[in-house]
N, C-alpha and C positions, 0 to 999 in steps of 0.2 A: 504494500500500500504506500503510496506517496504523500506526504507532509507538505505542508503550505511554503516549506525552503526551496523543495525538490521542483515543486512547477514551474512552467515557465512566468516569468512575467509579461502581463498583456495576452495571453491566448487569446482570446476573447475577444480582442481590440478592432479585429476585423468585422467579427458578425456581427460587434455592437453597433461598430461606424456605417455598417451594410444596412440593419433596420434602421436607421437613423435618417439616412438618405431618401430610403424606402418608404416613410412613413413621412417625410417631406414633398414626394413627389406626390401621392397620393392626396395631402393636403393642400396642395397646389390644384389639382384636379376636381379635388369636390369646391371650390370656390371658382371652378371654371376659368382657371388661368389655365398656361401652358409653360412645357417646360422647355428651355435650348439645352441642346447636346452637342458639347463644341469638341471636337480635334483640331490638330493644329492645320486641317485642309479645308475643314468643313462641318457646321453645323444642322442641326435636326431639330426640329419645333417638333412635339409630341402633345396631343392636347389627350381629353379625357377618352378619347373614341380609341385610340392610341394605347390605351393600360395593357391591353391581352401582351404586346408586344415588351415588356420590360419587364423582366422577373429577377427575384432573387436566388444563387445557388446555395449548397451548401456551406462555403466558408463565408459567404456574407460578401461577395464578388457579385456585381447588377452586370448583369448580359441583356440584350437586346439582340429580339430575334431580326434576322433579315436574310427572309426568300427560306429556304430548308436549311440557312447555319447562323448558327450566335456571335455576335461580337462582345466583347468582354468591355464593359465601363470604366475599368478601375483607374485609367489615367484621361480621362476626357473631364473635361470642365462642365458644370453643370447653374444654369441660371433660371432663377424662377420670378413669372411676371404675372399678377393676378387682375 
């Protein structure tokens, strides 16, 4: 059994920053804003029609589906306008 010395510090840091996000975009959406999804090429306005396509995985990494594969979120800037 592992002791509170033995774990890592921050496990967690991910999934929690993941719902965090998660739970931001979504409240962006029920007051009918939208949200930008920026790289450094090119941006993505997502409004509420839009939710099927942006989920969370198991470590708390946001992908967005497009066409039959996923793009991973985790270095894309994100701006919310209500």
């Amino acid at each position: 059994m592992l002791t509170n010395e033995q774990m890592k510090a921050g496990r967690f840091a991910k999934l929690a920053k993941g719902r965090k996000l998660m739970n931001r975009i979504n409240a962006c959406w029920n007051v009918g804003g939208f949200v930008r999804i920026g790289t450094a090429t090119r941006y993505t306005d997502l409004k509420a029609k839009h939710s099927d396509l942006v989920f969370m995985g198991k470590s708390g990494s946001l992908y967005m589906k497009r066409g039959k594969s996923t793009d991973c979120l985790d270095f894309c800037s994100f701006a919310f306008s209500a």
